[in-house]
Each structure stands twice: as C-alpha cells, then as structure tokens.
N, C-alpha and C positions, 0 to 999 in steps of 0.2 A: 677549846672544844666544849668545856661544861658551862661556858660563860655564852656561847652561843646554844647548847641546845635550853638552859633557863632562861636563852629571851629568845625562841625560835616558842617553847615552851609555855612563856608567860603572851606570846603576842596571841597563840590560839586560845590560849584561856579569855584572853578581853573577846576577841573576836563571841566565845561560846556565850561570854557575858552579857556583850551588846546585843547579840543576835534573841537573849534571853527577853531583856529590857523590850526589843522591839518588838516580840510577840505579846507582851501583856502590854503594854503601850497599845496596842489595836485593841485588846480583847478588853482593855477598861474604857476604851470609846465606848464600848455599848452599858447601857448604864439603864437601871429599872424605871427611873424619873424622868428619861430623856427628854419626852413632850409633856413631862406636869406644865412649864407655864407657855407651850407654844400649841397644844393641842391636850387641854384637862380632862376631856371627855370621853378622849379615844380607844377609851379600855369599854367604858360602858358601852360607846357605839358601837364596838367590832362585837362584841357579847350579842346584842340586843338581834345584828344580821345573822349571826350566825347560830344564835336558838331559831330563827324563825325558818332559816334554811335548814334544821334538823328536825323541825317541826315537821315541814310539809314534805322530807326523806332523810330518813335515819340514818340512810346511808350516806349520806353529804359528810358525816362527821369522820370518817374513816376517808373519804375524797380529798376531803382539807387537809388531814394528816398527808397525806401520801403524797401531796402535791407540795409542802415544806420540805419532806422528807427526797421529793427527786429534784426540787431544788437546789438545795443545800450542797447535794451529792457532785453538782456541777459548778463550777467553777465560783463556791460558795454559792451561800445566802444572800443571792440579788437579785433575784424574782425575773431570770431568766427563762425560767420555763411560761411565764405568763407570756412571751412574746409573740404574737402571730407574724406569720413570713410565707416563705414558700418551705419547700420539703427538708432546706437547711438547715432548720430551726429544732429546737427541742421538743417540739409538740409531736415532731415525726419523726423522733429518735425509737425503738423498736419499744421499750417500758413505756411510751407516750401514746402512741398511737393509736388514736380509737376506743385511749384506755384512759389516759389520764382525764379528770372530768373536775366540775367546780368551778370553773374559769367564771361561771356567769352571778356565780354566789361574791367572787374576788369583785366581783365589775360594781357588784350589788355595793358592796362595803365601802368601796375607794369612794363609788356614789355617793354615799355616807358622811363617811370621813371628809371629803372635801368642801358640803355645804357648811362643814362646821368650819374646819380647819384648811384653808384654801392651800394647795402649794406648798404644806410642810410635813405630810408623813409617805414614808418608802411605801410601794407596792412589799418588800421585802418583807417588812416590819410586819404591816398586814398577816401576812402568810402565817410569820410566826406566830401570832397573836391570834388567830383562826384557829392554828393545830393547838392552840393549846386550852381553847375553848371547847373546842370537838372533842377533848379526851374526857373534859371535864364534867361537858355538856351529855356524853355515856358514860358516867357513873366512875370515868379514871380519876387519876392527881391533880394535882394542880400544880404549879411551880411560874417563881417572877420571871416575867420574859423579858431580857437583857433587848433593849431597844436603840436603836442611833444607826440604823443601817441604811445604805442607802443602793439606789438601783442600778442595776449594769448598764450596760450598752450591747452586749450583745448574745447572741443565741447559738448555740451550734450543735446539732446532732451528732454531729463523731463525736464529741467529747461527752455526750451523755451517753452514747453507744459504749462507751470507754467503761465511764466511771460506774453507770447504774447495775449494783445486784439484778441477776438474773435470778428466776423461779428453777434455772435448767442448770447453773454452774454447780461445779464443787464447793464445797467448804473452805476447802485450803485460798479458791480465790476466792469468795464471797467475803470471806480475813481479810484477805489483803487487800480490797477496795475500802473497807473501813477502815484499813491503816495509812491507805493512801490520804486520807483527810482527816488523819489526824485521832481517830477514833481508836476503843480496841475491844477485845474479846467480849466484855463485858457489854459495850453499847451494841455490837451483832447481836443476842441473846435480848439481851433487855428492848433494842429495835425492834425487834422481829415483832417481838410481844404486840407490837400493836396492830399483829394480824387477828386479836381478839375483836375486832371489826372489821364489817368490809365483806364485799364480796369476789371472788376470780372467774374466770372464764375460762370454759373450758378449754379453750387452746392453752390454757398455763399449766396444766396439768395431767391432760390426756395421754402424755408420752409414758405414765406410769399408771394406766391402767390394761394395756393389751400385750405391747413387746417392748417392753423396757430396757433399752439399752440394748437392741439389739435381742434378745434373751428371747425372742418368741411367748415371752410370759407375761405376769404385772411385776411390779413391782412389791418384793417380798416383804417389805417392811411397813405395806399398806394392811391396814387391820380389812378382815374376811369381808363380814356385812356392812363396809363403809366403802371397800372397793368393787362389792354385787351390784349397789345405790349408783356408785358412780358412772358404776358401765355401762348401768340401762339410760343414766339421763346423758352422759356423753360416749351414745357408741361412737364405734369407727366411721368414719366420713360423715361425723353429725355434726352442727351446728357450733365451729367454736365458739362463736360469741354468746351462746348461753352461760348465766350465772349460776354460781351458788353461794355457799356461805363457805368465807376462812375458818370463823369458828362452830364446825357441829356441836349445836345445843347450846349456843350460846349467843346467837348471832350478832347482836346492836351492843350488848352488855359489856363497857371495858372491864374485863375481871384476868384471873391469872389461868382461866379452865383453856386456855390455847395454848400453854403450858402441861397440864393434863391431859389433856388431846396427845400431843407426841408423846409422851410417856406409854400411852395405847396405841398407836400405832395408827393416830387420827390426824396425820397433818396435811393437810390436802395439798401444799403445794411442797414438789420436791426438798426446793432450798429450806421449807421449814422441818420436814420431819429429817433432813440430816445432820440437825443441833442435837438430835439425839439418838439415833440411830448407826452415824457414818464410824467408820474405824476412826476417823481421826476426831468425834468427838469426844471420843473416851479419855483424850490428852488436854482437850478446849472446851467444848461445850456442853458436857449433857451434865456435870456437875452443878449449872448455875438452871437449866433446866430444868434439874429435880430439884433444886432451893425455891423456884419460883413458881413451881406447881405445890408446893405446900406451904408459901409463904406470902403470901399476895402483896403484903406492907413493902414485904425486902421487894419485891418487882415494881409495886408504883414508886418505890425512891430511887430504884436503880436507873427505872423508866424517865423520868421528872432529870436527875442529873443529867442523862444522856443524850435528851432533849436539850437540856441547854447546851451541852459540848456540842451538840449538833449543830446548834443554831448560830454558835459562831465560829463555822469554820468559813476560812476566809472574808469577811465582813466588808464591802465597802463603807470608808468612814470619811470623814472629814469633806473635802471638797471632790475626793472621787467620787466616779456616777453621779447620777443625779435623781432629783421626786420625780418622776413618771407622773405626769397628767392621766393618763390614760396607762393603765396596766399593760394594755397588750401591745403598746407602743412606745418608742424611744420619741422623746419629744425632737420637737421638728426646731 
C-alpha cells in the first residue's frame, strides 16, 4: 500500500511537472525580438499609426486599450474581437456593441505593417502593441511587449457574453472572471486603473443614479455634486448613448487620480467605485486602491506587469491560427 500510494503519488507529481513545463513552453513562444529579422520596423510603424490616430482623437488611445483588453478576455489574445460576421460574433456580444470602436485605426495599421512586412505579423500582436502605445502615447508606462502570437479562427458572442467584466456585476464575480484567465486580485485593481481614460455612456451607469438596485434612491456611495452632474446630463428615459468622462478632472491624462476618484466617492461606473467601497473590498481591494491613489510609480509597474500577464493569456503559437490578411477576416 505505501509502495503504491508513492507511485500513485510520484505519477501526479510528473503530471503537475509536465503540465508546469508546458505552460511556460507557450508563454516563452512569445519573445520581445520575435520580428527583429522578419518585420525590423514593426514597432516604429505601429507607434507612428497610432500617435496620428491619437492626434486627431484622444480618445482612440483608451479605444485601443479596451479593445486588447476585450480581446484577451476571450478565448485569449487572438484578435477575435477584430472579426466581422453576423450577430455571432464578438462585436455583438452585450460590452461590444455599439461600444467597442478603433476597428478602423487596427485596418489603418495592418495597412501599414503589410506594405512593409507582407504576410508576417498577427492582427493579435498588433493589438497588443497599440495598447501599449496608447498608454504611453497618454503620459502612462511603458513595458516590452512579448510578441509571436498568432490569429484565431473564430468569434463567438456567448463566450465574450461569458467571460467580459460587466460595469453592472459584483466584485466577487468581476474576481472570478480575472481568475478564470489566469489573472488575480492585483491585475482587477491595477486593470481597472486604466479607466484613467476613456469615456462611458450613459446606459453603463444610470442604474446608480435614480433607484439603484431596486432602493427607489441613488446609489449611496456616489459623491453628492458628482451625482446632481450626472442626473441632469443622464436623466431618466434620456439618451443612453451619451458620453462622459471615466476619469473626473482628469480625462485623456494616464495618471493614478481614477484611483483618487474612488477614494471620494467619484467612480462613475458601478464595477469601479466597488474596488473601494463594496464590503468585500475591505478583504481584496480597496488596500491596493489606497497604495495606488498615493503612489502613482507602484500603479504604473503594477499596470505594465499586468499588461503583460494579460497579453499572454492563451497565445496562439506556432503553427496554430494563422496572419490574417485582413483583420476583420479569417483568410479564405
């Protein structure tokens, strides 16, 4: 019996070993040099589209972020969400719809990239290398973007209906969709941060200015003169698609004041002010909240690492997927 449970014992130990080997086996496929000798320039080009698409809207740069980031969320970093279709697709998954935007900046770039470098760099890679120009391009971090990824094949709405944070969930699930891909407390908190750009609309956050949760009231944890603002510019049966800004007083600027914001009672959208408000952030989140609202250094490293844990969750590598001709299509 002790001579079977030490190899009953040692077999799930190889198993945890092998299974270890083959997650960094993937995650060192992506490598910072990938295109030095098959595409040299592909850093300067992707920079060069996406200053001039922050040039002529400031807001492009918080679009790019968001569009990596609901990316990533689905069935990895494979530039699924770039795919057009019919209503099955991730464009018309409920976070996509009408909302996700940039698609024409991505078209701009691949345009780019391909007069130089015909048929050798991911629509995926792209993406990644966009968000992290847009953070830099507003005054955030910077960090190497781990490159060698390649494009999916396909798109699916339920599974971003699945996987994408909602503005409307709890905390407890908002966790657990970042753990579902591998992420943890720290990249929720340090993610979020990069609602210091960008604007929402009012249907993301109206349910927390008149009866909130049913309550016939607002939402109590919305500061006084930030939810008078909000009421007048999104009353009751007005215009969801109107914008404003995530971060009050701070709008285009990546800084850590959207951090400062929830500490006041300034988070415009639900899922952000209950990193610091909810009872259960008192156990998870509102610690790393008050670090990053007076430490801006510790938010852009915490930021910059998170981004890359992001960027390679599930990676298409080697001969899976494939370069996408065209971003918003599976080659023929």
């Amino acid at each position: 019996m002790a001579g079977m449970k030490r190899s009953n014992s040692f077999k799930g130990y190889s198993l945890l070993i092998i299974c270890f080997m083959h997650c960094v086996a993937v995650r060192s496929q992506l490598t910072t040099d990938f295109y030095s000798k098959t595409c040299p320039s592909l850093l300067s080009i992707v920079r060069r589209q996406v200053q001039s698409a922050v040039k002529t809207e400031m807001r492009m740069a918080a679009s790019l972020l968001r569009l990596h980031f609901h990316d990533c969320f689905v069935n990895g970093c494979d530039a699924s969400v770039l795919l057009d279709g019919d209503n099955t697709t991730e464009k018309f998954a409920l976070a996509n719809l009408n909302s996700a935007r940039g698609f024409e900046v991505v078209d701009a770039i691949k345009s780019a990239v391909e007069n130089a470098c015909s048929g050798v760099v991911s629509c995926a890679d792209i993406l990644a290398i966009a968000a992290r120009d847009s953070v830099v391009l507003s005054g955030g971090p910077t960090w190497r973007v781990l490159l060698g990824r390649r494009d999916g094949l396909i798109s699916n709405a339920t599974l971003a209906n699945d996987a994408l944070p909602s503005p409307f969930e709890a905390l407890d699930a908002i966790i657990q969709k970042y753990v579902n891909v591998g992420l943890n407390i720290t990249d929720v908190v340090s993610l979020s941060g990069g609602h210091t750009i960008g604007l929402a609309k009012c249907a993301t956050f109206s349910n927390r200015l008149f009866n909130f949760s049913g309550t016939g009231a607002p939402d109590t944890t919305l500061e006084a003169s930030m939810l008078s603002d909000l009421q007048s510019f999104c009353p009751v049966n007005g215009d969801g698609n109107k914008t404003t800004v995530l971060d009050r007083n701070s709008t285009d600027l990546f800084d850590n004041h959207y951090f400062q914001n929830l500490l006041n009672g300034k988070g415009l959208l639900g899922s952000d002010q209950i990193l610091y408000s909810s009872d259960l952030a008192i156990s998870t989140t509102k610690s790393l909240v008050e670090s990053y609202s007076s430490n801006s250094q510790l938010f852009f490293n915490d930021f910059a690492n998170s981004m890359i844990k992001m960027g390679n969750i599930s990676p298409l590598t080697g001969s899976n997927g494939q370069i996408r001709t065209n971003c918003r299509a599976v080659n023929s």
